[in-house]
C-alpha positions as CSV (number, residue, x, y, z in Angstrom):
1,X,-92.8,-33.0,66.4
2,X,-94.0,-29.6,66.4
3,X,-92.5,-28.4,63.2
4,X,-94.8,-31.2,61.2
5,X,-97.5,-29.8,63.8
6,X,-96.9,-26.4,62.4
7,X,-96.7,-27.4,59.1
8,X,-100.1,-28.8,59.1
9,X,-101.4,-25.5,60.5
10,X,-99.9,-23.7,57.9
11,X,-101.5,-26.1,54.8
12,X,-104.9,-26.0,56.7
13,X,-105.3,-22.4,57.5
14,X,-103.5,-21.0,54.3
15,X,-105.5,-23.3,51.7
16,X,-101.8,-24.8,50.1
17,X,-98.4,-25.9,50.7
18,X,-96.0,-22.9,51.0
19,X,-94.2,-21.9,48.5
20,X,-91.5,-24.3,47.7
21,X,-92.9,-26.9,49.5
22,X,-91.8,-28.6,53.2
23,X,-88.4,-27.7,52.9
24,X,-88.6,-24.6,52.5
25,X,-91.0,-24.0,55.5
26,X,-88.4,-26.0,57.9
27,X,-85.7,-24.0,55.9
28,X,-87.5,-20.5,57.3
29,X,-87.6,-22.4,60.5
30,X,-84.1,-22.6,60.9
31,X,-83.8,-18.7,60.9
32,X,-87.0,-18.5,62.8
33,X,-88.3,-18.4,66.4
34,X,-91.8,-20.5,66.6
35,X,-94.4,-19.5,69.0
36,X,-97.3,-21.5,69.6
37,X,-100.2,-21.9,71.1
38,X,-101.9,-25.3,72.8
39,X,-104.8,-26.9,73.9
40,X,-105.7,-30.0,75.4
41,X,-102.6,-31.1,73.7
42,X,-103.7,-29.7,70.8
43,X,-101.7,-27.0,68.7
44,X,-104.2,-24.5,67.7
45,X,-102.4,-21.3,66.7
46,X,-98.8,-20.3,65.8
47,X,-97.0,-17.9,64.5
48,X,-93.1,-17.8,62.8
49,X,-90.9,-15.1,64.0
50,X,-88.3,-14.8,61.3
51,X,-84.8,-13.4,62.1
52,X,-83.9,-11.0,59.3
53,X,-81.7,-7.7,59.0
54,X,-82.5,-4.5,56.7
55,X,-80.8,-1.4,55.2
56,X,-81.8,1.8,57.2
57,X,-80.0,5.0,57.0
58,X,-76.8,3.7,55.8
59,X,-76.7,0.5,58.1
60,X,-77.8,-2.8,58.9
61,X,-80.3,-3.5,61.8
62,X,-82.4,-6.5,63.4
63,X,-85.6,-7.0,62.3
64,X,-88.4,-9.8,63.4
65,X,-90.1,-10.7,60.4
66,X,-93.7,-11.9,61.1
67,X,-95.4,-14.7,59.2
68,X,-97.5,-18.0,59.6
69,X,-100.2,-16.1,61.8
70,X,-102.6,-19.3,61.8
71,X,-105.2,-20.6,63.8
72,X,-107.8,-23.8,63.4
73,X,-111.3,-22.5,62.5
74,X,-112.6,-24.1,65.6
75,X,-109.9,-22.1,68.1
76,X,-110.2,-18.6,66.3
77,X,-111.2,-15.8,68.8
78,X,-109.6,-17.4,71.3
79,X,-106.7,-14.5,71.4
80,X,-104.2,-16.8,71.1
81,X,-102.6,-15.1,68.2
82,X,-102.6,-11.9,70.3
83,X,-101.0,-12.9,73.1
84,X,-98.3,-14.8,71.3
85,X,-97.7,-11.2,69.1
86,X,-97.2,-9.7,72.7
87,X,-95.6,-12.3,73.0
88,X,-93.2,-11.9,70.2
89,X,-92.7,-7.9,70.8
90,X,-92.2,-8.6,74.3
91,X,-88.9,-10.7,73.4
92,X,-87.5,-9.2,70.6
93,X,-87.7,-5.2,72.9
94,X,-85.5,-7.5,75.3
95,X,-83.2,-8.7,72.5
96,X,-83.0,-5.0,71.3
97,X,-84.4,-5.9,68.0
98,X,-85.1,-2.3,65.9
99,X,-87.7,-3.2,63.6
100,X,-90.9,-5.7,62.5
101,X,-92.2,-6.3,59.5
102,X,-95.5,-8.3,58.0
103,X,-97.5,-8.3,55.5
104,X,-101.2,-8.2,56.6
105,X,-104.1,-9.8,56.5
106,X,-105.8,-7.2,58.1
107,X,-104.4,-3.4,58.7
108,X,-106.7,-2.9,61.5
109,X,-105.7,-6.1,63.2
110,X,-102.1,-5.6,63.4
111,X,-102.3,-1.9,64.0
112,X,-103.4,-3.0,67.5
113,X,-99.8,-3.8,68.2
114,X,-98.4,-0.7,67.0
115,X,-97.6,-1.9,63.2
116,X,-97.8,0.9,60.3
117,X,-98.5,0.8,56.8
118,X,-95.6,2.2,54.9
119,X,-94.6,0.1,51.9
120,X,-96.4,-0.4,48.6
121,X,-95.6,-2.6,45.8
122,X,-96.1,-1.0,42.5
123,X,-97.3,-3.7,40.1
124,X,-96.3,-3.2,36.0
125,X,-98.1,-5.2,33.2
126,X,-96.6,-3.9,29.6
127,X,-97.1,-5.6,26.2
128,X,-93.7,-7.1,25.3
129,X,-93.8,-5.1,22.6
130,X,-93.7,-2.0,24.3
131,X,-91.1,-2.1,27.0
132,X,-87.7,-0.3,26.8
133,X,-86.0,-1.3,24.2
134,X,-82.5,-0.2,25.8
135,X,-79.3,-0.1,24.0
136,X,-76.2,-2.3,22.9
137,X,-73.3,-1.9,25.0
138,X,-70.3,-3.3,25.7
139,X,-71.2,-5.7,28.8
140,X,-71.4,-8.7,28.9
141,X,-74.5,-10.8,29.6
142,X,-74.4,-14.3,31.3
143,X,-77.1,-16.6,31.6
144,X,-75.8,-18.2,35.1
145,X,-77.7,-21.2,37.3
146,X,-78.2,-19.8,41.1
147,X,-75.0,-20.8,42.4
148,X,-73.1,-19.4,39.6
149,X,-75.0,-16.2,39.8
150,X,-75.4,-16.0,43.8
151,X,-72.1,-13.8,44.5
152,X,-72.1,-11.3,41.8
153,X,-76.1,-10.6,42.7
154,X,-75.3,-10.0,46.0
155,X,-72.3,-7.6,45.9
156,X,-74.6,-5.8,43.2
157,X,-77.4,-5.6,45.9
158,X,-75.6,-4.5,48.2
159,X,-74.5,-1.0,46.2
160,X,-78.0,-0.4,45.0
161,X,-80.2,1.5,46.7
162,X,-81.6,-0.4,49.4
163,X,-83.3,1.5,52.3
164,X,-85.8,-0.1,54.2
165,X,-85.2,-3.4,52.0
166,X,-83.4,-6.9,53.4
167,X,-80.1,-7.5,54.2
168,X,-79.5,-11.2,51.9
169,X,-76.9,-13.3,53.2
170,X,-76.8,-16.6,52.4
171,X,-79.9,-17.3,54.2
172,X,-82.3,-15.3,52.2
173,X,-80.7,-16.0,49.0
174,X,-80.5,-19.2,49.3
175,X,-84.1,-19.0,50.5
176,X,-85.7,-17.2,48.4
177,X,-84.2,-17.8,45.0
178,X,-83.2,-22.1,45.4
179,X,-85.9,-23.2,47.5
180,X,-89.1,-20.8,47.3
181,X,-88.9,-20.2,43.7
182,X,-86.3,-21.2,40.9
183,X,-85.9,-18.7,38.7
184,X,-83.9,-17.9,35.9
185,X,-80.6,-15.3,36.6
186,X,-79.0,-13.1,33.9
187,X,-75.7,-11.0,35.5
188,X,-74.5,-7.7,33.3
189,X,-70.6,-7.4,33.4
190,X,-68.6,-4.0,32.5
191,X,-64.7,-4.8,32.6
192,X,-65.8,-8.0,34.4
193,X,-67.4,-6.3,37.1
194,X,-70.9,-7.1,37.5
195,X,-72.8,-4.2,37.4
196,X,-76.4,-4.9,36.6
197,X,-78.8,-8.3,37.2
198,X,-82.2,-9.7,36.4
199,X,-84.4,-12.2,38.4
200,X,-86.6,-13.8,35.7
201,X,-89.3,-16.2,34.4
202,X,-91.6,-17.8,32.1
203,X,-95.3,-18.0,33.0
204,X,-97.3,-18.9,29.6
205,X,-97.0,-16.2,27.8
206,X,-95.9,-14.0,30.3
207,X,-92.7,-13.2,31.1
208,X,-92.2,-12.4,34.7
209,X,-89.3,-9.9,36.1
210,X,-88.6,-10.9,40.2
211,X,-86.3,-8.3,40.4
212,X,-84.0,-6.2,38.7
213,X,-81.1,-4.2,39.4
214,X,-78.2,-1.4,37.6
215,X,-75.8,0.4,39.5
216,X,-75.5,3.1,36.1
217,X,-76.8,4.0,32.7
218,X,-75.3,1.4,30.9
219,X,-75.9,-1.6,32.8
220,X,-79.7,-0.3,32.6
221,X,-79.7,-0.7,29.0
222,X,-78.1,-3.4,28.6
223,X,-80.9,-5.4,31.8
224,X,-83.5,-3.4,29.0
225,X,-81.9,-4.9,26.0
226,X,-82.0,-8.2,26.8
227,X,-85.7,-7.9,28.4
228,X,-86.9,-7.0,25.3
229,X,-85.2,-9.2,22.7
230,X,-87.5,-11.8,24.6
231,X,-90.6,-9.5,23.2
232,X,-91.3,-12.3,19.9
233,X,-91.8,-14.8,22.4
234,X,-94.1,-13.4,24.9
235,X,-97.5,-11.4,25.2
236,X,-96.8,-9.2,27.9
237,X,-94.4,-8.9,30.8
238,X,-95.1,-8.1,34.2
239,X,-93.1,-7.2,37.1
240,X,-93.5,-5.9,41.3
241,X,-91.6,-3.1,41.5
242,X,-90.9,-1.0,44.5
243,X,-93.2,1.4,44.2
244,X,-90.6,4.7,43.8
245,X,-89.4,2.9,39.8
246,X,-90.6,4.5,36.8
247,X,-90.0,2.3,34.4
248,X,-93.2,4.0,32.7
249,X,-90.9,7.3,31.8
250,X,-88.3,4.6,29.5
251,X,-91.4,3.8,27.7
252,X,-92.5,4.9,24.1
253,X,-96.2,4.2,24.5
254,X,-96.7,4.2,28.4
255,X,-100.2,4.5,27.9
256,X,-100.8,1.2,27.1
257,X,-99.4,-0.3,29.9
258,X,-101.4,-1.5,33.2
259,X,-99.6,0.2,36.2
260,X,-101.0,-0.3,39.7
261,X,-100.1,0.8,43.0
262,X,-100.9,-1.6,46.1
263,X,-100.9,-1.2,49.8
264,X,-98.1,-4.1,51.1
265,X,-96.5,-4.3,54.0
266,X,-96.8,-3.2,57.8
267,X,-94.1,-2.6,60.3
268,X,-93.2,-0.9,63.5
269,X,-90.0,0.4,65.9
270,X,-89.6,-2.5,68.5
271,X,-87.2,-1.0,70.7
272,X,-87.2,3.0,70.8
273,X,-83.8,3.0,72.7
274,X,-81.9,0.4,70.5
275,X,-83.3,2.6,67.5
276,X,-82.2,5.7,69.3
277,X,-78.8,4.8,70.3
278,X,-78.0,3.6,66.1
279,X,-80.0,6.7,64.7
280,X,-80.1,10.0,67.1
281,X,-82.5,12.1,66.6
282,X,-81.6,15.8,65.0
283,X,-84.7,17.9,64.5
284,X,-85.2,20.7,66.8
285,X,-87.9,18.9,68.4
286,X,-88.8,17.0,71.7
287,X,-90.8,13.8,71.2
288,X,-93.1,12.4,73.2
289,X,-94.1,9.2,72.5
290,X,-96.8,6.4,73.6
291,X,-96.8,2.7,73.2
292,X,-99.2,0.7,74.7
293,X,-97.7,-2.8,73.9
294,X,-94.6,-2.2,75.3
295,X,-94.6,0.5,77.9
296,X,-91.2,0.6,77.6
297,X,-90.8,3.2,74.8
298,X,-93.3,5.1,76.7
299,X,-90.2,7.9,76.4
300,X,-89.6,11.9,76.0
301,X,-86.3,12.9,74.1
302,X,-84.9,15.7,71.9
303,X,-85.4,19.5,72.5
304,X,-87.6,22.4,70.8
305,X,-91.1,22.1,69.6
306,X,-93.1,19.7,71.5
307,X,-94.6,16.5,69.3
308,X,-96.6,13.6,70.5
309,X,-96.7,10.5,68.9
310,X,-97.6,7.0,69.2
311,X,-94.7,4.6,68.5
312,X,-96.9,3.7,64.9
313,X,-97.1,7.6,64.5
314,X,-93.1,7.9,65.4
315,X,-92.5,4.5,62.7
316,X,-94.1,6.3,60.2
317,X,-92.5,9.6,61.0
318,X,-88.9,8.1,60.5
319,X,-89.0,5.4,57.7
320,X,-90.8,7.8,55.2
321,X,-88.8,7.4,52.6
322,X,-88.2,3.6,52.7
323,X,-88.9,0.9,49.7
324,X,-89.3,-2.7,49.7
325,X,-87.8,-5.0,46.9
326,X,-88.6,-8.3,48.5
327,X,-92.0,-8.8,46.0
328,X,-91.0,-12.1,44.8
């Protein structure tokens, strides 16, 4: 079976079993498209195209998520895993897919195909002692199991500000938060609507924050609150932010924590007329722009001041101001 071939790969090249174990690599499969590459019979490289939607610009749009890029030691250099990330462009262009994402193992590698940097995660570690404290409020905080939790997250998620970041549906939550990891959920409640939620968990004596979200000021202090009263327990906690939070300007001593910001993620436009047609172009500018993967949105639009741009140059260009919360 070429799923347990795959899996194999994926164990080999990547040093460990993926996170949350087999079934959640056949779980990804089941959203995923799997190109691979054979020799003699032999797999010997593959890569998972995952089938995911974002936020961008106010709506929801395809995007191929790219992951698994693997190959045996002994079949490396090939250019296998090239021609199956043509490979992979090629189709999703003809299935009018907007957007790819990855996270890199190498920049230079995947800006061959067109890929841009543009998301950083920004990384927090605070001594327990010293994060916001918050205030008491009148919501109401519930310690909920996923499925309890799952619904109220989600409608939350989907008010908060999201550009650039997944779409969840039950796919990725289920995904992501009961079979890749199993954290621990608290949900904040003002007149029993829920307007605030935190992603957590316990690593020695670190507490870890996965993610965490307030639609207003009160739900805010009432996530900070209840982060904090765990501060007897714990050294220091740490969370992956998106990299525009400043949860170092609610802090009384930000001196003292350890705040880093790391290049993440890569992506590119797939198909310049799909992305066109959803999100026309209103500068006072004609663009010309170059792709030399897919030849295709080799095109010239808009009028005014003439710009040229490769289709990396034109991703860049156009998801500026775009965060990532998937750091979990």
């Amino acid at each position: 079976m070429i799923e347990k071939a795959c899996l194999d790969l994926a164990k080999y090249a990547f040093h460990k079993t993926p996170t949350g174990g087999d079934e959640a690599f056949y779980k990804l499969l089941s959203q995923s498209t799997l190109h691979t590459h054979e020799q003699d019979g032999q797999l010997t490289s593959m890569v998972v195209d995952t089938h995911f939607q974002v936020y961008f610009q106010g709506q929801v749009v395809p995007m191929s998520g790219i992951g698994y890029v693997a190959s045996y030691p002994e079949y490396r250099g090939n250019g296998a895993a090239s021609n199956l990330m043509t490979e992979i462009l090629q189709e999703n262009y003809k299935q009018e897919t907007i957007f790819s994402y990855l996270a890199p193992f190498s920049y230079g590698f995947y800006g061959q195909f067109g890929y841009q940097y543009l998301f950083n995660q920004k990384q927090y570690e605070i001594l327990a002692i010293d994060f916001p404290k918050g205030k008491k409020t009148d919501l109401l905080t519930k310690r909920l199991s996923f499925s309890q939790a799952q619904a109220d997250m989600a409608s939350i998620h989907q008010q908060a500000d999201n550009n650039g970041s997944l779409y969840r549906g039950e796919f990725e939550w289920a995904y992501y938060f009961d079979l890749k990891k199993q954290p621990l959920f608290a949900v904040f409640y003002e007149d029993k609507l829920p307007k605030g939620y935190l992603i957590y968990a316990f690593s020695g004596m670190d507490f870890i924050i996965h993610e965490m979200i307030y639609l207003n000021q009160q739900a805010k202090d009432a996530v900070y609150r209840f982060v904090s009263s765990h501060a007897g327990a714990f050294d220091n906690i740490k969370y992956t932010a998106p990299y525009n939070t400043l949860l170092e300007q609610d802090m009384q001593e930000p001196s003292r924590a350890k705040i880093r910001l790391l290049p993440d993620m890569m992506a590119r436009i797939v198909n310049l007329s799909a992305f066109l047609e959803r999100f026309p172009m209103t500068e006072a500018k004609q663009f010309t722009i170059t792709d030399a993967l897919l030849p295709e949105n080799n095109l010239v639009f808009g009028e005014g001041e003439a710009v040229e741009m490769t289709i990396s140059e034109f991703t860049k260009y156009v998801m500026r101001d775009v965060i990532l919360r998937e750091y979990f």
